[in-house]
C-alpha positions in Angstrom: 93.3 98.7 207.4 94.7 95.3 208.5 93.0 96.2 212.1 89.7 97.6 210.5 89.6 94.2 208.6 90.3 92.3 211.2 87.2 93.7 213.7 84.8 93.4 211.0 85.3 89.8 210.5 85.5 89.2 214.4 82.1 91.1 214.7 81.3 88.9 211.2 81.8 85.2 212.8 80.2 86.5 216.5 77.1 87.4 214.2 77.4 83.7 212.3 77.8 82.1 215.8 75.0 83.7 217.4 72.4 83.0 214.6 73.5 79.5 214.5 72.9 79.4 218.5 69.3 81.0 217.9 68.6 78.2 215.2 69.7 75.2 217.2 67.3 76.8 219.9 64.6 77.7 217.8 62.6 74.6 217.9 60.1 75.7 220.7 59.7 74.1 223.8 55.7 72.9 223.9 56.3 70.7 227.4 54.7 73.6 229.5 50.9 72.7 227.7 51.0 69.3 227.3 49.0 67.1 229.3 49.8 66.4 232.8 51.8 63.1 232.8 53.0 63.2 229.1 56.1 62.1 227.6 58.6 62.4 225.6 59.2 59.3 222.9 60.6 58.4 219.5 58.9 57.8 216.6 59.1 54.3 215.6 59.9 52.8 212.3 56.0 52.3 211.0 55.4 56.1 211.9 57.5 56.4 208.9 55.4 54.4 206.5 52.5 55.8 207.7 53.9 59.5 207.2 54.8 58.6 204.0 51.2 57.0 202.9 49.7 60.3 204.5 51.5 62.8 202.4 50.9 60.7 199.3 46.8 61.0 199.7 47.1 64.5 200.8 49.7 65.9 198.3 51.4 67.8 201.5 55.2 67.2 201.3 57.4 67.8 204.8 59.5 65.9 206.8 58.7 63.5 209.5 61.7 64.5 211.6 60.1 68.0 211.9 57.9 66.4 214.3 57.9 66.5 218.2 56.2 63.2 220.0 55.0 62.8 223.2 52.7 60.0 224.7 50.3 60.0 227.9 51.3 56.7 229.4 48.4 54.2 231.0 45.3 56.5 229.1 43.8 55.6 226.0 41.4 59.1 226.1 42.6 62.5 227.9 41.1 66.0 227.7 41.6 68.5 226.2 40.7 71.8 225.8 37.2 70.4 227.4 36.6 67.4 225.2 38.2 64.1 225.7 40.4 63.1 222.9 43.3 60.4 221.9 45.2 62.7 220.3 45.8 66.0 218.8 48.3 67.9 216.8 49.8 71.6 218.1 50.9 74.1 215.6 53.8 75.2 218.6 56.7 72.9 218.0 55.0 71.3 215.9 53.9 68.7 218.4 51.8 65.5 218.1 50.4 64.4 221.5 48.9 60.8 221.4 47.2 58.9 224.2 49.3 55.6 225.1 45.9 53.5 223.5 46.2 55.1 219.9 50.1 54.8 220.0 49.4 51.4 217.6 46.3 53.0 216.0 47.5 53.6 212.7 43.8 55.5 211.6 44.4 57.8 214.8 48.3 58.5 214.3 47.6 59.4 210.7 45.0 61.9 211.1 47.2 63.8 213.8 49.8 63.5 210.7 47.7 64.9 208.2 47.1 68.1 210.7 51.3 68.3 210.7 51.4 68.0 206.8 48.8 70.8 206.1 49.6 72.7 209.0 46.6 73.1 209.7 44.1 72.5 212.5 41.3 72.6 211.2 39.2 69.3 209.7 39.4 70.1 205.4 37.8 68.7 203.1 40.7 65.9 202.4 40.2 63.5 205.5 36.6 62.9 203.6 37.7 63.0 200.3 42.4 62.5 199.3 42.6 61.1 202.4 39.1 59.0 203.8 40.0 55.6 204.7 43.4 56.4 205.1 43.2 58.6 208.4 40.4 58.2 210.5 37.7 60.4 210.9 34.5 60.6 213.7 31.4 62.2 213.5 32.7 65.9 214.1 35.6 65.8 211.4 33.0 64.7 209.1 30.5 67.6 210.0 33.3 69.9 209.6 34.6 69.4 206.7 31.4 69.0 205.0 30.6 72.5 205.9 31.8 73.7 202.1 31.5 70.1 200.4 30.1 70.3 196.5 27.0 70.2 195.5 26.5 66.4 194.4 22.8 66.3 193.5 23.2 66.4 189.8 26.0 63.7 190.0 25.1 60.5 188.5 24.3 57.8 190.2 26.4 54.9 190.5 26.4 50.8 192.4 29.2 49.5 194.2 29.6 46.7 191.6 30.5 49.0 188.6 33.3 50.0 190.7 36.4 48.1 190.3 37.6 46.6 194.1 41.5 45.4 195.0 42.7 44.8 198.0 46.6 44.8 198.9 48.8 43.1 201.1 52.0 45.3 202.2 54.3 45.0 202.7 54.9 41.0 201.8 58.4 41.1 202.0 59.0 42.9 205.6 56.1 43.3 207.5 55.1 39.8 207.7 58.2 38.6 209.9 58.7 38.3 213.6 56.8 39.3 216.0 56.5 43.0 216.6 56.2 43.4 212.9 53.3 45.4 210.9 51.4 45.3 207.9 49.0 46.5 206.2 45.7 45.6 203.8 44.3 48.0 201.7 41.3 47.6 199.9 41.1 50.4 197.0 38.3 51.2 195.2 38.7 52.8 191.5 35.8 54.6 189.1 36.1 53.1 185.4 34.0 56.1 184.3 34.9 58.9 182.8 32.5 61.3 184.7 32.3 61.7 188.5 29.7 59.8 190.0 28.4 58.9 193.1 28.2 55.9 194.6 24.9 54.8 197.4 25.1 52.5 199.8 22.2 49.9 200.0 21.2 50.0 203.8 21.2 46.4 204.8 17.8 45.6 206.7 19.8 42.8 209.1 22.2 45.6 210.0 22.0 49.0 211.0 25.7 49.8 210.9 26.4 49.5 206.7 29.8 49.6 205.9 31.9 50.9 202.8 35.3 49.1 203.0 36.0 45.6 204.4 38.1 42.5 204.9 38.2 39.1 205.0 41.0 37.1 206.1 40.9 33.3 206.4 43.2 30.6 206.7 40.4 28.0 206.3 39.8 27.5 209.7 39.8 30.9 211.4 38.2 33.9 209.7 39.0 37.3 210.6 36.9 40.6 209.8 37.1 44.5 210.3 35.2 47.3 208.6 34.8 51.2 207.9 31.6 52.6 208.9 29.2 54.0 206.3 28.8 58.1 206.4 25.7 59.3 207.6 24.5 60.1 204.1 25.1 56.4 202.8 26.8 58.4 199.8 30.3 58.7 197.9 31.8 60.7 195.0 34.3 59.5 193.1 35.9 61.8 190.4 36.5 60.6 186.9 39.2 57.4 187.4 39.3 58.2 191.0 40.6 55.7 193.2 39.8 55.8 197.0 41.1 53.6 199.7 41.0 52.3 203.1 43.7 50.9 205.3 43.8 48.6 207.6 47.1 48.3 210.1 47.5 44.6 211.5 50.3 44.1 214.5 51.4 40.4 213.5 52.0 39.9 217.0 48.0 40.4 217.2 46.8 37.7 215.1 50.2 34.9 216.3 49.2 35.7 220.3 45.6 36.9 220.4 42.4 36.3 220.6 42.4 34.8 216.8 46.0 32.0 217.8 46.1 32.1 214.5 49.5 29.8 213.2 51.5 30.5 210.5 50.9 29.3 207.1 48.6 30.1 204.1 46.2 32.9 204.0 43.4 33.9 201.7 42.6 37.5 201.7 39.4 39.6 200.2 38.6 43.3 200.4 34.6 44.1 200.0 33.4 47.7 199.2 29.6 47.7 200.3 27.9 44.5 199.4 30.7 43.7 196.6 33.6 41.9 196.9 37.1 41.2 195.0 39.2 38.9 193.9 40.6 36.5 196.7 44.1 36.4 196.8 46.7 34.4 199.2 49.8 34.9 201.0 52.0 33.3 203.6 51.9 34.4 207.0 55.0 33.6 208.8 56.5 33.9 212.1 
């Protein structure tokens, strides 16, 4: 009996070992597809807060140590499966693939991220709705995942100045010191109403490109813009209280050395949505 015992928890812990063996190698290897030239790398620090803002707009929960990272040095555009891309996301091993240009691109490195977080290919409905100005999306995300969007005909319609406009500046206490540091404004948009509405862009006649969310940055001297392109169809619906967003990543490194030699100091900071703008608000821009 001792003996019997004995074998059966040998052949017990050879079991144990061999499954544990089998999970530490179950991650699969993806290096045999991936671009010619690409590498392995590490996710760095803001990859975290941008995982993190991600999975907040698209409800998706996972882990950002579940994903694989690999770059393809000196390229900011590779093909790929016969388009030319700056990224893309593979459901084997869970692998993000970004082009050495969009490694910064916080709009690019977020929409591979919201592929990860809804496993999931495929352009849905939440990189135009959750998650639009958050992750980027080009004209053929938007086509797709318009293919089943609502009917909004019978929405009412709404201005851009009944909506109430913010704009953020985060983070104040870390980002916004030394010189490979990061930060972010986000200009957020909220419906007061209580029914869903949509809201219509007024095409400017000095500019063909309209745009839904902008800054302003200024330190009195210097004046710094960026935008989000308007949709095609000019319009966007906003459920009842809904807030959207759009997010703007700024290297500090980029304003401090750039084209901008902007110097530290006082800052004054604005967020538009369409022809509207918010409150100005100031912060301290330091080295």
């Amino acid at each position: 009996m001792v003996r019997r015992l004995a074998f059966r928890t040998t052949r017990a812990l050879l079991l144990f070992l061999a499954v544990g063996a089998l999970a530490a190698c179950f991650r699969p290897r993806v290096e045999s597809s991936l671009p010619t030239g690409a590498q392995r790398f590490s996710a760095p620090p803001v990859y975290g807060k941008w995982w993190a803002m991600t999975a907040e707009c698209s409800g998706a929960t996972s882990s950002l140590s579940t994903v694989q990272w690999f770059v393809v040095p000196g390229v900011s555009l590779f093909w790929r499966d016969g388009s030319v891309v700056n990224g893309y996301w593979s459901r084997e091993g869970n692998a993000i693939v970004l082009a050495e240009g969009a490694l910064e691109d916080g709009t690019v490195v977020r929409h591979e991220m919201l592929h990860a977080l809804q496993d999931d290919g495929r352009h849905t409905r939440t990189f135009i709705e959750r998650c639009a100005g958050v992750v980027g999306c080009m004209s053929a995300c938007v086509e797709a995942a318009r293919r089943s969007a609502p009917v909004i005909a019978a929405l009412p319609r709404a201005s851009a100045s009944q909506m109430l406009i913010d704009v953020a500046i985060d983070p104040l206490e870390r980002g916004l010191t030394g010189s490979d540091g990061y930060f972010a404004l986000t200009v957020s948009v909220r419906n007061p109403s209580r029914d869903s509405v949509v809201v219509e862009l007024p095409r400017s006649p000095e500019s063909a490109a309209a745009s839904w969310f902008r800054f302003e940055l200024s330190n009195g001297t210097v004046v710094i813009m960026n935008s989000t392109p308007a949709q095609a169809s000019g319009s966007m619906v906003f459920a009842p209280g809904e807030t959207r967003r759009a997010v703007f990543d700024i290297r500090l490194s980029q304003l401090l050395e750039g084209a901008a030699s902007l110097t530290p100091g006082t800052f004054a900071v604005r967020g538009g949505f369409g022809t509207e703008w918010s409150v100005s608000k100031s912060f301290a821009l330091a080295q």
